[in-house]
C-alpha positions in Angstrom: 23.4 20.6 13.1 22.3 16.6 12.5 18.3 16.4 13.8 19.0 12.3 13.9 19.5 9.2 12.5 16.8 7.1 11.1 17.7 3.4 9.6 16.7 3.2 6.1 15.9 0.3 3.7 15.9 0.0 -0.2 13.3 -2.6 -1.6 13.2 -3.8 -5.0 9.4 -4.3 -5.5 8.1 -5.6 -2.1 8.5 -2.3 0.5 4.9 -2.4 1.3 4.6 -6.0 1.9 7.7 -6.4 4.4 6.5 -2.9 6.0 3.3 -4.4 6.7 4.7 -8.2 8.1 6.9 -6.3 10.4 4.8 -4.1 12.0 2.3 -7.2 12.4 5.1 -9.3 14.3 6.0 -6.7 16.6 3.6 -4.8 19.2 3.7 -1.2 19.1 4.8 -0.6 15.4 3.1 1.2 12.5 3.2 2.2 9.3 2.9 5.5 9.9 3.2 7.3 6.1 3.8 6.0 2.8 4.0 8.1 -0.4 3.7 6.3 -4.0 4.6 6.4 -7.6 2.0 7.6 -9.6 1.4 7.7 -13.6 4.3 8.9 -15.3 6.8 9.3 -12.1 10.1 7.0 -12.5 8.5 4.6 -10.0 6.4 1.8 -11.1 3.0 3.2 -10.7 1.5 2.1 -6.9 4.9 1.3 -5.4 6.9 2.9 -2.8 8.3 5.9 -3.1 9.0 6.7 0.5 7.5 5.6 3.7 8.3 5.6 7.4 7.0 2.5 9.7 7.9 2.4 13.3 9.2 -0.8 15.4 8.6 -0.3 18.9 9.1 3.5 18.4 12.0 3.4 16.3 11.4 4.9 13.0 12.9 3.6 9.8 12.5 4.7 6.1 12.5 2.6 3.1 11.2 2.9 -0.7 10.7 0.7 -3.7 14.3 1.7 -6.2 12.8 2.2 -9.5 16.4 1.4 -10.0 17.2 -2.7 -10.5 20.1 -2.8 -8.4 23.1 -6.2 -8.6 22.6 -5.6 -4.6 20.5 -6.0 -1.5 20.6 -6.1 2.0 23.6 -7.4 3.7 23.6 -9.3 7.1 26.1 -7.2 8.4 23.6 -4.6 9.1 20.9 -6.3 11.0 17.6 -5.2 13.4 18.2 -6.4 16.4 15.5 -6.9 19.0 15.8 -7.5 22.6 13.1 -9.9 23.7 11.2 -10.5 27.0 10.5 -14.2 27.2 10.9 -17.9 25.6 7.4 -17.5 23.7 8.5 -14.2 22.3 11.9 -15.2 21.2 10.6 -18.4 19.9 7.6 -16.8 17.9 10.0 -13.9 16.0 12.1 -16.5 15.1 10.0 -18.7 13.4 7.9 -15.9 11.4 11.1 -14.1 10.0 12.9 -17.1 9.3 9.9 -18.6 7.1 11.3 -18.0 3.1 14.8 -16.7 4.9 17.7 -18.4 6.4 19.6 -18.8 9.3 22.7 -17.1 10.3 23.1 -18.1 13.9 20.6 -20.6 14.6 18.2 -20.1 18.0 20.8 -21.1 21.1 22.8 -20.2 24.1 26.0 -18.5 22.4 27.4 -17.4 26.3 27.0 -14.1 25.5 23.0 -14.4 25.9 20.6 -17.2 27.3 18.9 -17.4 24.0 20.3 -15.9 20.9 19.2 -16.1 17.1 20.7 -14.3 13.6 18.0 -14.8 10.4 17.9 -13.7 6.9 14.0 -12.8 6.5 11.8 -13.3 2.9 13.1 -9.8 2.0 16.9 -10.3 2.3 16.8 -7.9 6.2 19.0 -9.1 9.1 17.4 -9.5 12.3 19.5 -10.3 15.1 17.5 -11.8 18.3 18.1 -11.8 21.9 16.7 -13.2 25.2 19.3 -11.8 28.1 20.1 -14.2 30.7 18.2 -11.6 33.2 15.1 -11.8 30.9 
């Protein structure tokens, strides 16, 4: 029988570093193990071969591929974070879209009071929402 379900993202090189700017963005979140390539493993010596950081409780795994993939992350998998004011919103937004892009820029879609789709640095989807009730 399936225990659960954890979301789980493949880095090329930089596991560590996004690991650590996400759980400095977000309140309550840790890295809570990481396991590395040592001499002589496949992995390039230091990097990440597994780890598990937490975003507001929610677990998610992700490594460093000692494989060069043609591939990364595609939008159409995405975070998405439900956020409690204006200031929060506003803040997330600005640090993950710094070296990313914008999908959906920060508006009122209808659907939300204040909505927001970014590309961070590392290539993740975040989506971002402020509910009207919020």
């Amino acid at each position: 029988m399936m225990n659960k379900a954890t979301p789980f993202l493949m880095f090329q090189g930089n596991a560590e570093e996004a690991m650590t700017f996400y759980t400095s963005l977000i309140e309550d979140s840790e890295i809570t193990s990481i396991t590395r390539y040592g001499p002589g493993q496949p992995g390039e010596e230091g990097s990440v071969m597994h780890a598990v950081f937490t975003l507001k409780g929610q677990p998610f795994m992700c490594i460093d591929s000692n494989v060069k993939h043609d591939f990364t992350f595609t939008p159409s998998f995405s975070i998405y974070l439900t956020c409690d004011s204006d200031e929060e919103i506003d803040r997330l937004y600005s640090l993950l879209l710094d070296g990313g892009g914008p999908l959906m820029p920060l508006g009122n879609y209808g659907f939300s009071r204040k909505f927001g789709w970014i590309v961070d640095k590392f290539g993740v989807s975040w989506q971002l929402d402020l509910p009207a009730e919020a």
